[in-house]
C-alpha positions in Angstrom: 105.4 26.1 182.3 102.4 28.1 181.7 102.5 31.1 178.7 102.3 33.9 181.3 105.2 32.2 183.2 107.2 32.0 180.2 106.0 36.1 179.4 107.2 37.0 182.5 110.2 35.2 181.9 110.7 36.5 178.9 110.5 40.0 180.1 112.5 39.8 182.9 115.3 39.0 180.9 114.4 41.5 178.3 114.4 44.5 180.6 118.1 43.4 182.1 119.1 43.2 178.7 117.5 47.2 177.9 116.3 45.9 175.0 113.3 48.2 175.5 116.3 51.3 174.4 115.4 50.4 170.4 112.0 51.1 170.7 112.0 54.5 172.9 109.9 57.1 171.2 107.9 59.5 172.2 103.4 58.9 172.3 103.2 61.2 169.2 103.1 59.3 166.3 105.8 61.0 164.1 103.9 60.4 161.0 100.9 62.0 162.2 98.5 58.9 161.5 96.1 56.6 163.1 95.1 53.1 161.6 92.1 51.0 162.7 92.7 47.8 161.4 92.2 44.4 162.4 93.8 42.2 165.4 94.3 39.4 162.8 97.8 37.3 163.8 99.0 37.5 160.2 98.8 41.8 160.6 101.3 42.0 163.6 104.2 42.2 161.8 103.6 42.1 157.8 101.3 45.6 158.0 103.8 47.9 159.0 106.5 46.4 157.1 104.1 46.7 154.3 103.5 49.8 155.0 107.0 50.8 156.1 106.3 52.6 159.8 108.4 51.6 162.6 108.0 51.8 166.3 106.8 55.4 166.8 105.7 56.6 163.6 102.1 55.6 164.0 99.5 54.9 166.4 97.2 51.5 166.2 93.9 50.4 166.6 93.4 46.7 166.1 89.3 45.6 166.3 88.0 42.2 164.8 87.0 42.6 161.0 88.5 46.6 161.2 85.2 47.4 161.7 83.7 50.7 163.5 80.9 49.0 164.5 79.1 51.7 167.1 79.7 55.7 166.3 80.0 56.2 170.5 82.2 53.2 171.4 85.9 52.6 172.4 87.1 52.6 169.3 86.0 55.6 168.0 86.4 56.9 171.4 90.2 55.7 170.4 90.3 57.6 167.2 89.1 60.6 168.4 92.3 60.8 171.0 94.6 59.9 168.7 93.7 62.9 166.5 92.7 65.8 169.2 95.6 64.4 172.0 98.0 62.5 170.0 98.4 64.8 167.1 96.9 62.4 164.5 96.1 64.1 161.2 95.3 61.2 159.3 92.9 58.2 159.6 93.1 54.8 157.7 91.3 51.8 157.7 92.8 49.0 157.0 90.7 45.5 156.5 92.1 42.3 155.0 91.5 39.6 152.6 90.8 36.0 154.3 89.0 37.9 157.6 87.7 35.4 159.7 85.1 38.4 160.5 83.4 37.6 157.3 82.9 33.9 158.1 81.6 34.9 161.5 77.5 33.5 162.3 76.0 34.9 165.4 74.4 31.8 165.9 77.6 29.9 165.6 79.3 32.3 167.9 76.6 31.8 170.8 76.6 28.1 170.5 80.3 28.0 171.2 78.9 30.4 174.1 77.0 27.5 175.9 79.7 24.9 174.6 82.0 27.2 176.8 79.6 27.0 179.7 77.8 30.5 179.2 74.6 29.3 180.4 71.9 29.5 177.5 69.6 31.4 179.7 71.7 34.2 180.1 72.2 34.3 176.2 68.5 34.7 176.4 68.1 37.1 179.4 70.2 39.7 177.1 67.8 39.1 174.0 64.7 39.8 176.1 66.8 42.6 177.9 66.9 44.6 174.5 70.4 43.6 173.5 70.8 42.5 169.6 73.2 39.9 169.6 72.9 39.1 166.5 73.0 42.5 164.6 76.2 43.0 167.7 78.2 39.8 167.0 77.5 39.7 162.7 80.4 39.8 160.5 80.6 41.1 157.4 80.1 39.3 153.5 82.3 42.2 151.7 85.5 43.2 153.2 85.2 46.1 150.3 82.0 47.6 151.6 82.9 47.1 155.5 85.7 49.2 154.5 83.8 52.0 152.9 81.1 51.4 156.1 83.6 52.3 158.9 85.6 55.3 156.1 81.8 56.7 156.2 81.0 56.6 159.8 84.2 58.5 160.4 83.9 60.8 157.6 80.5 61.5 159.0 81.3 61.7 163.2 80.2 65.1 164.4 83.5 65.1 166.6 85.8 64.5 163.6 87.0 67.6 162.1 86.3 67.5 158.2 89.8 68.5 157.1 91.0 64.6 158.6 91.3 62.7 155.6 89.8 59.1 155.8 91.6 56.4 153.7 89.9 52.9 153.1 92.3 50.1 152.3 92.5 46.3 152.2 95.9 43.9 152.6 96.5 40.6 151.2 97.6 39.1 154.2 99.9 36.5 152.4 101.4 39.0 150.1 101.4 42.6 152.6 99.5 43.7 148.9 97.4 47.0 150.0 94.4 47.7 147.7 93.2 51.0 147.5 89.2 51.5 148.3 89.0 55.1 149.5 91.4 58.1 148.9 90.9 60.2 152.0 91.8 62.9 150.0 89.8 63.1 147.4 86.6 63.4 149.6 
């Protein structure tokens, strides 16, 4: 059996069963607050028991490393909807000790690229076509200041309002540990 076979499976029986009716909430989060952190597996379920939310209290946005890489993309795009649609009055980032993102070599990245049969010469088309796939694909050598480097891009959006405090935090993702790097509001 293939895995989306056994998803589909899965949820069959899961929707017969209305075991959906534990997790009914509404698409405000109830305690007003929006986290970008990282799609690391270890995360899924040890942040917000760290953290103590629950289905509903928050919403989540999950990008490798945490970071807020572009000031105009998705994520931030993401952000920005949570606060002015979804009621969102808070913002934290939340990176993590052990991120892969700060083992991550562009070069490494691209040569598993062509291993994976992206031709080479597209790889090079883009570079000659302007695109920086190097400075686009780079990690990050100090979870700290990638931290403080997505806090500051968001405390300094023109479309976030400056009463939205910004908090910077880091997990130990073996322990659920949250270190404080930024107090949103003491900015």
């Amino acid at each position: 059996m293939n895995l989306l076979t056994e998803i589909l499976e899965y949820n069959k029986k899961f929707v017969e069963n209305k075991e959906y009716e534990k997790y009914q909430t509404t698409k405000y989060p109830d305690k007003r607050l929006v986290i970008l952190t990282c799609m690391d597996t270890r995360l899924v379920e040890l942040l917000p028991q760290a953290m103590n939310v629950k289905n509903g209290d928050v919403k989540i946005v999950k990008t490798a490393g945490a970071i807020l890489a572009h000031p105009f993309g998705s994520i931030m795009r993401s952000l920005l909807v949570a606060v002015y649609e979804l009621k969102a009055d808070e913002i934290c980032v939340i990176g993590h000790y052990d991120c892969g993102m700060g083992a991550i070599k562009a070069d490494a990245i691209m040569e598993k690229m062509v291993e994976r049969g992206i031709p080479k010469e597209r790889i090079e088309m883009l570079k000659y076509s302007g695109i920086d796939l190097e400075n686009w694909l780079k990690g990050f050598e100090s979870v700290e200041e990638s931290v403080k480097h997505s806090v500051n891009m968001l405390k300094n959006h023109p479309l976030l309002p400056a009463n939205i405090p910004v908090h910077g935090l880091i997990i130990d993702p073996h322990t659920g540990k949250l270190d404080l790097v930024v107090n949103g509001y003491e900015q």
